[in-house]
PAMIDO-113586 format. One line per 8 residues: number of its first residue (from 1); for each residue x, y, z of N, C-alpha, C. Coordinates in Angstrom, 3 decimals, padded with zeros to 6 digits. Layout:
% residues N
NUM) X Y Z X Y Z X Y Z | ... $
//
This chain:
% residues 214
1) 102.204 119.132 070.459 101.038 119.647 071.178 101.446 120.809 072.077 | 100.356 121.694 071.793 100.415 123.168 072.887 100.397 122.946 074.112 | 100.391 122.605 075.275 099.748 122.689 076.173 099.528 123.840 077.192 | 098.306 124.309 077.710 098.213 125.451 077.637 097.980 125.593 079.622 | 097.955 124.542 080.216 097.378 124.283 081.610 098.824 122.786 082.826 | 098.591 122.970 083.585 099.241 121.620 084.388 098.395 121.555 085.398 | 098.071 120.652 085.475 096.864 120.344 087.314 097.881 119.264 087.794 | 097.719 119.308 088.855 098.604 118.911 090.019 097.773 118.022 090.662 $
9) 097.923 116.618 091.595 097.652 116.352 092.634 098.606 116.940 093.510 | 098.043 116.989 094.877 098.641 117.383 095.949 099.348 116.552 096.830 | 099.112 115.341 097.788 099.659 114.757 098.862 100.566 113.821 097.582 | 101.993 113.704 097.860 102.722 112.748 097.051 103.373 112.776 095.641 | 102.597 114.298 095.290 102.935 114.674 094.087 103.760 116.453 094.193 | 103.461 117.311 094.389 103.799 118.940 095.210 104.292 118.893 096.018 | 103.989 117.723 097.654 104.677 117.873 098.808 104.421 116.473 099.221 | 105.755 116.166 100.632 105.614 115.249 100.935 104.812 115.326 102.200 $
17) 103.809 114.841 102.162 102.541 115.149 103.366 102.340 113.618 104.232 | 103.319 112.744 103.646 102.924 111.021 104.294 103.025 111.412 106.009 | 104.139 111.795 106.085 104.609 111.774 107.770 103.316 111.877 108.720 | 102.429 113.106 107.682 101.443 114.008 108.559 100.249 113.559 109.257 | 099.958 112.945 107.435 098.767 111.760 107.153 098.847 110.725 108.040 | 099.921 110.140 108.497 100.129 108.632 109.080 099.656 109.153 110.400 | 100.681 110.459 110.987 100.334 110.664 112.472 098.771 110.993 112.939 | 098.495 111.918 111.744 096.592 112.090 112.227 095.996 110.835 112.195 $
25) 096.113 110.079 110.881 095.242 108.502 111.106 095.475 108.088 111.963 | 097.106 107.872 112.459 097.256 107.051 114.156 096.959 107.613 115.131 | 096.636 108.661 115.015 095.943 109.428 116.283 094.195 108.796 116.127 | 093.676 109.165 115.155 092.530 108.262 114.791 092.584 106.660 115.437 | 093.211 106.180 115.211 093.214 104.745 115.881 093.019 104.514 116.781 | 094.272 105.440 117.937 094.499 104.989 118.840 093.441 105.830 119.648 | 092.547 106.725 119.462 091.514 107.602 120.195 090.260 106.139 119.427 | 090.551 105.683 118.874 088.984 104.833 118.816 089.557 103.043 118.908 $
33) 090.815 103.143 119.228 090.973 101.980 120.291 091.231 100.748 119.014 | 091.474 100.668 117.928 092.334 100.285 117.060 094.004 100.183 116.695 | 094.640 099.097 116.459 095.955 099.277 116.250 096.434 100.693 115.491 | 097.670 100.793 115.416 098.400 101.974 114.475 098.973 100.977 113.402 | 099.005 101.947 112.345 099.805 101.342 110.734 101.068 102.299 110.481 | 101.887 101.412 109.923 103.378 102.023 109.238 103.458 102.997 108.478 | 104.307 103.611 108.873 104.209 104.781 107.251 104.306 104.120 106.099 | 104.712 103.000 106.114 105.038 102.084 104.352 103.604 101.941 104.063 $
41) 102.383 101.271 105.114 101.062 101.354 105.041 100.256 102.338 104.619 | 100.419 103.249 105.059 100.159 104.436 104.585 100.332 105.030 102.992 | 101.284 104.274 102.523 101.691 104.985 101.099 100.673 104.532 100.325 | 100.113 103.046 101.077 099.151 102.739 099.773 097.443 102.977 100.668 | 097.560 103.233 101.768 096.169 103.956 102.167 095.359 105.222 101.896 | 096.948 106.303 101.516 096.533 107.494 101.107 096.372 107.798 099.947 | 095.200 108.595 099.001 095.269 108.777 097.830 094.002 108.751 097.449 | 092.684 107.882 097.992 091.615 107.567 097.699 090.432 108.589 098.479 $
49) 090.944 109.544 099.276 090.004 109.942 099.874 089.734 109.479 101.574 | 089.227 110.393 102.663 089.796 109.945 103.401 088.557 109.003 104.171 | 087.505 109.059 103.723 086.363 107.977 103.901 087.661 106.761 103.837 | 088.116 106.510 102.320 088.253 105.057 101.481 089.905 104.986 102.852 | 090.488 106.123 103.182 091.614 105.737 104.159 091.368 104.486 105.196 | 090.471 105.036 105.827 089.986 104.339 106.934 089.160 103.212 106.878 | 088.256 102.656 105.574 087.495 101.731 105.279 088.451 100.452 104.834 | 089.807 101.020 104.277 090.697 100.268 103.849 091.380 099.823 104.785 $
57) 091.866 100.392 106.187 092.922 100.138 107.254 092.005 098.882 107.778 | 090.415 099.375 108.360 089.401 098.836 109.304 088.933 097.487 109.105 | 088.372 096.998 110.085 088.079 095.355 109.867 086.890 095.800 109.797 | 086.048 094.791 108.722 084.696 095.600 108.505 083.735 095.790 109.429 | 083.808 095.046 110.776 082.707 095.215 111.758 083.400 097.076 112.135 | 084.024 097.471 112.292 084.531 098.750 112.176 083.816 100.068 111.268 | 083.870 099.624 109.936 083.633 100.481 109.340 082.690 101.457 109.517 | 081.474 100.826 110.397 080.300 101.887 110.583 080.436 103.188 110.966 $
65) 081.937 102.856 111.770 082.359 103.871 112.369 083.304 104.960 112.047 | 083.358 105.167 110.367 084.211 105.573 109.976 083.977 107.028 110.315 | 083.187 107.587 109.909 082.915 109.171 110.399 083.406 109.390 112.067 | 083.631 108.766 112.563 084.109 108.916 114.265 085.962 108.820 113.911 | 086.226 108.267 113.501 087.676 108.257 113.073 087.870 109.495 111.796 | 086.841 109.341 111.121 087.749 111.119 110.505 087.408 112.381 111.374 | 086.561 112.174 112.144 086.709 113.422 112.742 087.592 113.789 113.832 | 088.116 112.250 114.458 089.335 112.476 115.439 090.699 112.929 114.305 $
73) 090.934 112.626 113.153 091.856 112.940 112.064 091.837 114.444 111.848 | 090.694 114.819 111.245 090.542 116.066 110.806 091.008 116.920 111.887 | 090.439 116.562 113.772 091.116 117.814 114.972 092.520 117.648 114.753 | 093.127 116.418 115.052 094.381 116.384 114.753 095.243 116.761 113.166 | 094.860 116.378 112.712 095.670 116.826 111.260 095.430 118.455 111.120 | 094.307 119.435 111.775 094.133 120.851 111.601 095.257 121.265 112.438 | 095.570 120.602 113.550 096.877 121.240 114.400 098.125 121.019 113.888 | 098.638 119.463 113.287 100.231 119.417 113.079 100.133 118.598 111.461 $
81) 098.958 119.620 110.607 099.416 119.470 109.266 100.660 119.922 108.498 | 102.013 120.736 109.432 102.877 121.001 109.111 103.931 120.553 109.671 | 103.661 119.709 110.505 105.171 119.186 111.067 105.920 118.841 110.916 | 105.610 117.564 109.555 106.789 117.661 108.632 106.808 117.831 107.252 | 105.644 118.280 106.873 105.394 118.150 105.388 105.914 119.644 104.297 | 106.534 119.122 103.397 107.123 120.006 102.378 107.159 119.599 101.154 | 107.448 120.835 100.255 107.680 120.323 098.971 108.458 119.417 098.793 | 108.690 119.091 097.559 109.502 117.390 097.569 110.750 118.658 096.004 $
89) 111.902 117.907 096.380 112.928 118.844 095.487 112.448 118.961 094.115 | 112.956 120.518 093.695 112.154 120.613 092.164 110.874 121.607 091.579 | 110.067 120.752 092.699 108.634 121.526 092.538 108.915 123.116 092.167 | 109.613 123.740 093.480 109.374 125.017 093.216 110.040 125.786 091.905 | 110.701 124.850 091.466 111.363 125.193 089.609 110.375 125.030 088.456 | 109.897 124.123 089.044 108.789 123.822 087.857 107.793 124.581 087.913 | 106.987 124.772 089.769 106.116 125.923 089.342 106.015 127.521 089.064 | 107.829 127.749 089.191 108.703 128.682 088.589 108.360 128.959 087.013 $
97) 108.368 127.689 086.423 108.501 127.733 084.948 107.439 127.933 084.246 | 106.236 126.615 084.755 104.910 126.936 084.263 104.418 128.479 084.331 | 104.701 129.069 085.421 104.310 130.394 085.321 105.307 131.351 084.301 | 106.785 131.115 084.107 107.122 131.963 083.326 107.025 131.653 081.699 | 105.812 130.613 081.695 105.354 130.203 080.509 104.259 130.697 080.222 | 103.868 131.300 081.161 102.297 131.663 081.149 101.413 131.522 080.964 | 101.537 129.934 081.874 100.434 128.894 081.575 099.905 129.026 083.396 | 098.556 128.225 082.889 097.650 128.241 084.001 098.114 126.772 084.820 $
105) 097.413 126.764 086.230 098.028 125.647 087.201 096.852 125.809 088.349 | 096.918 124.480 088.221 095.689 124.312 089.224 096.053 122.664 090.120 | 095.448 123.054 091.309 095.474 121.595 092.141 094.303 121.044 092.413 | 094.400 119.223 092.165 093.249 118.729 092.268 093.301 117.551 093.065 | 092.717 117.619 094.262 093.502 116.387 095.329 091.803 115.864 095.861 | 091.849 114.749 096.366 090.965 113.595 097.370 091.201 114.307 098.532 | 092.126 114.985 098.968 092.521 116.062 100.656 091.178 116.544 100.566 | 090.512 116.562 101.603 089.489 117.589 102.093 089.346 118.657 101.999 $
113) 088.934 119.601 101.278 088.890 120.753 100.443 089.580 121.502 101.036 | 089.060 122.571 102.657 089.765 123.127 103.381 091.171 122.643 103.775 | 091.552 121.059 104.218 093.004 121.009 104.284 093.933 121.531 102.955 | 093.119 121.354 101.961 093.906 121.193 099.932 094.171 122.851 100.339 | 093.773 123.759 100.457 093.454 125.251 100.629 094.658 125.437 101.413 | 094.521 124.747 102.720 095.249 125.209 104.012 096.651 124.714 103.556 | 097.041 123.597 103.144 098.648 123.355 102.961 098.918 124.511 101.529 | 098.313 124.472 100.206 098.501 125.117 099.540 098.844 126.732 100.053 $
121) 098.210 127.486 101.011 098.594 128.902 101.683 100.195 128.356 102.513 | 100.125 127.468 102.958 101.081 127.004 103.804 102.505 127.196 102.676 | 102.418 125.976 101.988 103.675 125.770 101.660 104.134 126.099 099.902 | 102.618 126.941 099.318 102.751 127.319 098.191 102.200 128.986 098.027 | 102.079 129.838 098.753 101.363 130.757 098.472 101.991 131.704 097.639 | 103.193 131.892 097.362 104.484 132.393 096.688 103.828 132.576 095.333 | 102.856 131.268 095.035 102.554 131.346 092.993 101.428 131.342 093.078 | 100.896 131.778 092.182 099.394 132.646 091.684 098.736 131.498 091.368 $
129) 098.411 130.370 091.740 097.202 129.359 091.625 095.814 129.675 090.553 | 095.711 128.954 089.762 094.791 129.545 088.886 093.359 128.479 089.798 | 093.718 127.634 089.959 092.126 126.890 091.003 092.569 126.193 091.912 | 092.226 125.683 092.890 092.504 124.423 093.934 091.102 124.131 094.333 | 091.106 122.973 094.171 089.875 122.256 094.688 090.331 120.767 095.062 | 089.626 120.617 096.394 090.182 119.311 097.238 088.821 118.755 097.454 | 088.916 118.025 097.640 087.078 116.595 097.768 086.055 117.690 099.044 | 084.953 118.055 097.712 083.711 118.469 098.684 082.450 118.122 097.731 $
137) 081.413 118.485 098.297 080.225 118.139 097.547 080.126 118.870 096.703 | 079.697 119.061 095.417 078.332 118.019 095.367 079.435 116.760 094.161 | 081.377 117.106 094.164 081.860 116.318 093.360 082.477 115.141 094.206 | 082.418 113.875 092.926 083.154 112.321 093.972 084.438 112.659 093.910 | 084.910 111.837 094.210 086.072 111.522 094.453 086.675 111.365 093.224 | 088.135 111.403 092.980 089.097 110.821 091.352 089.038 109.217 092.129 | 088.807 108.609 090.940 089.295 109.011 089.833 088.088 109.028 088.922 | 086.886 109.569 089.288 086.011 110.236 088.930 086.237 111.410 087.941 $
145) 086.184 112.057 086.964 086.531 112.489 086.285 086.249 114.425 086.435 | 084.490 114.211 087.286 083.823 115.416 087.490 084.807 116.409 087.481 | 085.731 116.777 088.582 085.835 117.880 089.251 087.206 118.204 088.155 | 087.731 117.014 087.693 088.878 117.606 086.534 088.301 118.313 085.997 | 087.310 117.716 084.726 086.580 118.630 083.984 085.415 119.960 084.279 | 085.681 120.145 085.577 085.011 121.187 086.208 085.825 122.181 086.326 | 086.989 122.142 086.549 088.378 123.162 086.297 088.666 123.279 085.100 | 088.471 122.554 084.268 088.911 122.729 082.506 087.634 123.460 082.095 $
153) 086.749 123.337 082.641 086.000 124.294 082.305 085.672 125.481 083.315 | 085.776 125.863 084.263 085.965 127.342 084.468 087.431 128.293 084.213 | 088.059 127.024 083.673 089.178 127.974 083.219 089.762 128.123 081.373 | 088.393 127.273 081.081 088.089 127.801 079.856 089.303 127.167 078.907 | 089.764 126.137 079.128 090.345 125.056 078.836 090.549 124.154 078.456 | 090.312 123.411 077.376 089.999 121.785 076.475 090.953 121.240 077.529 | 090.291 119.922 078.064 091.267 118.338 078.327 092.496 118.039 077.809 | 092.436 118.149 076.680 093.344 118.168 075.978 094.358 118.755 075.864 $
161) 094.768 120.299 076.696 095.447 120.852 076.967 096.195 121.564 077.760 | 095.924 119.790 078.684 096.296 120.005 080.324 097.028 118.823 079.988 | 098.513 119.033 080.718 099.346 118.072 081.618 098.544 117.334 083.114 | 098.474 116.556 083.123 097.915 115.912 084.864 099.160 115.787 085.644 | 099.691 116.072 086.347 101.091 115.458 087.483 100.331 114.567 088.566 | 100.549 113.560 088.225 100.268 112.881 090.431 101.489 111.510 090.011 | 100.648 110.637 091.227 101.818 109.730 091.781 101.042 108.406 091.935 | 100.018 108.299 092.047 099.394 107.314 092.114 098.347 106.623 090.994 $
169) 097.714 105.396 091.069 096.445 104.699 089.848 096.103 106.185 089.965 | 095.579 106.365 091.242 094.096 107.400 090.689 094.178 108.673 090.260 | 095.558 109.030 090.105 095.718 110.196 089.380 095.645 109.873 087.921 | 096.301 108.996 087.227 096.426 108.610 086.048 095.102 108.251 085.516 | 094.415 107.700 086.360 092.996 107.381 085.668 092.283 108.388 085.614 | 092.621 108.996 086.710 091.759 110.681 086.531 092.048 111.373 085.207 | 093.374 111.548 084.811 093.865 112.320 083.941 093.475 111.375 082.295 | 093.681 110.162 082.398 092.718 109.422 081.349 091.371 109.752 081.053 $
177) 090.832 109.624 082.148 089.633 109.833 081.901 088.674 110.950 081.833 | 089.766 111.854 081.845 089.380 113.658 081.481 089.694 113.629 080.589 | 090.397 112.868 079.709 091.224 113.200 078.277 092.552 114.324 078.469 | 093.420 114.106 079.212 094.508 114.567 080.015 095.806 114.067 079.689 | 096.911 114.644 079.049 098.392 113.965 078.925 098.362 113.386 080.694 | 098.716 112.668 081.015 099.358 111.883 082.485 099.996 111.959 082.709 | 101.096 112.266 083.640 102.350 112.595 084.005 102.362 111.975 085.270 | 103.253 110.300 085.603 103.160 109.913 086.984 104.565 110.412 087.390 $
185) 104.687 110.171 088.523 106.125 110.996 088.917 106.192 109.827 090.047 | 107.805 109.647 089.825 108.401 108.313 090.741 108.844 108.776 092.624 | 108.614 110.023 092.682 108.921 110.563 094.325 107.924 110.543 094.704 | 106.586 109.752 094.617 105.378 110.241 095.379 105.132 109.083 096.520 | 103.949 108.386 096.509 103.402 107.228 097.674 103.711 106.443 096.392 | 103.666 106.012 095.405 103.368 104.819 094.834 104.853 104.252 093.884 | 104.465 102.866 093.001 106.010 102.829 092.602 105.208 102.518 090.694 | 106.563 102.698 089.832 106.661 102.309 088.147 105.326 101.531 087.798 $
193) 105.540 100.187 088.329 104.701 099.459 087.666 102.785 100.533 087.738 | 102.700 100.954 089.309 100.719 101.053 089.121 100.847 102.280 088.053 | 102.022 102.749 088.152 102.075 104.142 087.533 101.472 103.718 085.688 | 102.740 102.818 085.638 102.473 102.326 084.128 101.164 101.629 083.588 | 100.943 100.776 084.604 099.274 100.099 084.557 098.360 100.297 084.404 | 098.393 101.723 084.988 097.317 102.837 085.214 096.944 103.930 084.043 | 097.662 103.558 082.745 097.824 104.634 081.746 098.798 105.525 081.614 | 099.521 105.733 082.462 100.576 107.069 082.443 101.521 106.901 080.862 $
201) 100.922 108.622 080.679 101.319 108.677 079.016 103.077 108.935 079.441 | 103.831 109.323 080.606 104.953 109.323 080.626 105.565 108.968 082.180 | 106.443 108.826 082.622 106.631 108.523 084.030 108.118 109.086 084.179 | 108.470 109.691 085.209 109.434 110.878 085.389 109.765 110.767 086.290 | 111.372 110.906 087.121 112.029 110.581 088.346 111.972 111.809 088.851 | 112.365 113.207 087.930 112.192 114.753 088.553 111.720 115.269 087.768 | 111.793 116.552 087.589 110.629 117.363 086.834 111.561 117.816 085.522 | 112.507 117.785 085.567 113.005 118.057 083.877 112.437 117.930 083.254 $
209) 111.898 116.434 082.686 110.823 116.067 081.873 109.765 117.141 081.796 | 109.311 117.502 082.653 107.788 118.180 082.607 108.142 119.162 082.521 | 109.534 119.943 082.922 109.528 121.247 082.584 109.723 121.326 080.771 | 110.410 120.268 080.514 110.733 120.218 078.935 109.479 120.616 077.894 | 108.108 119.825 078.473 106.598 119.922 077.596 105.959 121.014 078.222 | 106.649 122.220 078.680 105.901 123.256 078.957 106.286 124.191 077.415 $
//
């Protein structure tokens, strides 16, 4: 098979963004008077969107209040979304390669559209991005399928001839359910088994592999 595209998730898959994520949610907490969670907590809080972050941490008499906790997240995470977050080793070879393949690349993350934008200028602006789109209206969330196939089609692209990269279920189901090769990758938030559970047509410790099916 040709493949002619790679879409990316972003937090866990491109860069390691946990550190960042944990400190804005615990800033969230502790401004609305809730305990703080572990970064190990975190690996399996992040990934769903950041409604499902906080609905998942919260005891449900809580939840009403979830929009008051992302918006203490969002002030904080706009100030020290870089404090410690970076690419994870590799990346920048691979998105070295895809481009000297002269294939298209796009990112597709649950991050809040403007943050998906803002780390991408941050810590990727170096490579020519063919789309980025991070969770806004009028598309749901992955592992919803919409907004994949909304990039395969403005970039004029069959399903079929996209690699998916992420790290978690909901990347893999995303990329299933676009009709997407899957590619889970073992450096992200999650571990082998959801990777495998989840459909992943291959599962990869570094990017050799993926540079190999370019």
């Amino acid at each position: 098979m040709k493949y002619k595209a790679v879409m990316f998730d972003l937090d866990g898959t491109l860069a390691d963004t946990l550190g960042d994520i944990a400190a804005a949610a615990n800033h969230a907490f502790t401004q609305m008077g809730q305990p703080t969670q572990t970064l190990e907590r975190f690996r399996y809080l992040a990934g769903q969107g950041l409604a499902r972050l906080f609905t998942d941490a919260l005891p449900p008499a809580e939840c009403e209040r979830v929009e008051a906790y992302m918006k203490h997240f969002k002030a904080y995470y706009a100030e020290h979304n870089m404090d410690t977050s970076k690419l994870y080793p590799g990346i920048a070879d691979l998105l070295d390669a895809i481009k000297a393949n002269g294939m298209k690349m796009a990112i597709l993350t649950n991050k809040p559209d403007p943050a998906a934008h803002e780390l991408q200028q941050k810590l990727m602006s170096q490579w020519d991005w063919d789309y980025v789109l991070g969770h806004r209206k009028p598309y749901p969330v992955k592992p919803d399928p919409t907004s994949a196939l909304a990039i395969c089609d403005e970039l004029g692209i069959a399903p079929s001839e996209w690699l998916y990269v992420g790290d978690t279920r909901v990347d893999m189901e995303t990329a299933k359910n676009a009709g997407m090769f899957a590619i889970g990758v073992l450096w992200g938030f999650r571990d082998e088994p959801e990777l495998r559970a989840s459909g992943a047509d291959l599962i990869v410790s570094d990017v050799g592999p993926i540079i190999d099916l370019l």
